[in-house]
N, C-alpha and C positions, 0 to 999 in steps of 0.2 A: 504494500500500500504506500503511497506516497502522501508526500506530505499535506498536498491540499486535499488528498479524500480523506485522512485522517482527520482536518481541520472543519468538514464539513459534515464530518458522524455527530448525529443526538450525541448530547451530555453525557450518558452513561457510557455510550460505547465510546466516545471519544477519552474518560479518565481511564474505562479498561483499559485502552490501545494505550496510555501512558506507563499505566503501571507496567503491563508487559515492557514494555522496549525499558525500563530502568531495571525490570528482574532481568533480561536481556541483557543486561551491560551495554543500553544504546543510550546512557543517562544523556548525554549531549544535546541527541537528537528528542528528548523526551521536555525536557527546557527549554529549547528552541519551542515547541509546539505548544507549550502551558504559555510560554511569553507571546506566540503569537495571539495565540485564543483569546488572553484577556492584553491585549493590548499592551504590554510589556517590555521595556531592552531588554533583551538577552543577556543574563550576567554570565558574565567572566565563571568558569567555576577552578577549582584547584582542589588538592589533597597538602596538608601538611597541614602543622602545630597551630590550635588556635589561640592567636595573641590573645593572652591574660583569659582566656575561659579555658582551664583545666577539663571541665566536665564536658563540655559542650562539644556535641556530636559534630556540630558543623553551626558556621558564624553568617549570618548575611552581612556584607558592609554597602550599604546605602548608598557613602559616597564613591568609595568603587564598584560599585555595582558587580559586586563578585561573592559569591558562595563557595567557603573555605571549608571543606572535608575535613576531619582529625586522622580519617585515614580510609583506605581502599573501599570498603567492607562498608562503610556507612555512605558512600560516594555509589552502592549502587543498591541502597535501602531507600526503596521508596517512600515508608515514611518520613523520612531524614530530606528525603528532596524534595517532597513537595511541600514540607513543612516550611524550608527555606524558600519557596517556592512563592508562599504566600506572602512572606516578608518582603519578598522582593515586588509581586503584584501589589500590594499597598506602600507602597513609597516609589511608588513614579511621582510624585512631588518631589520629590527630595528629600521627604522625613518621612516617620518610622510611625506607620499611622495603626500597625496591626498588633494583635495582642495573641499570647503564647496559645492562652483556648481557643480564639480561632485560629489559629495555624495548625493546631491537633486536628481540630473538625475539618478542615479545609484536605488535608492528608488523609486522616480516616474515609471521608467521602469519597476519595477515590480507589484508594485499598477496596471498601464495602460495593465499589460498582464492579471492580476486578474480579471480585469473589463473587458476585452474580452471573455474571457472564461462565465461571469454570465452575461456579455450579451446574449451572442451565446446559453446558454441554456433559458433564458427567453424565447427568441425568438423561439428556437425549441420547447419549451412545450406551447407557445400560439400558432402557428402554428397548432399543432397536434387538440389544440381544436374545 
């Protein structure tokens, strides 16, 4: 599928096709498509040490518009990116307009439409047998 027919699936089949391509190791191309969808710059993303947040999975910075991994392994958790994901969709102003519960909700929502979709075919291919 390319990219404008992924861009132009319903909502739900649109966040499955996301989460696949980041459990796919296509994170790149899956940020590119959430940025386009809601109207978004594309950040920069990266793997290494987050300045001063020890815990923290992965950092959005605003003014570089880039999303910094703490390492491989969370660079292709889709909760972890689209969490950043959301951060980054609320500060096309410039500032930091989104808060931690919606950036969980925002991720979760698309995890819970991924997992509909590989329900709904479990279910169609045990059916058929």
């Amino acid at each position: 599928m390319d990219d404008g027919e992924i861009l132009s699936l319903d909502d739900s089949q649109f966040k499955a096709n996301v989460v696949q391509l980041i459990l796919s190791k296509d994170t790149e191309k899956a940020v590119e498509l959430v940025s386009k969808r809601f109207k978004a710059r594309v950040p920069s993303l990266g793997i290494g040490p987050t300045k001063g947040k020890k815990v923290a999975l992965a950092v959005y910075s605003v003014s570089a518009n880039s999303i910094l991994f703490s390492d491989q392994e969370h660079f292709f958790d889709p909760f972890v990116v689209l969490h950043e994901m959301y951060h980054c969709i609320r500060s096309r102003s410039g500032s930091h307009k989104g808060t931690e519960k919606n950036a969980d909700k925002f991720a979760l929502d698309f995890i819970a439409e991924y997992q509909k979709q590989v329900s709904a075919r479990v279910f169609q291919i045990s059916k058929v047998d």
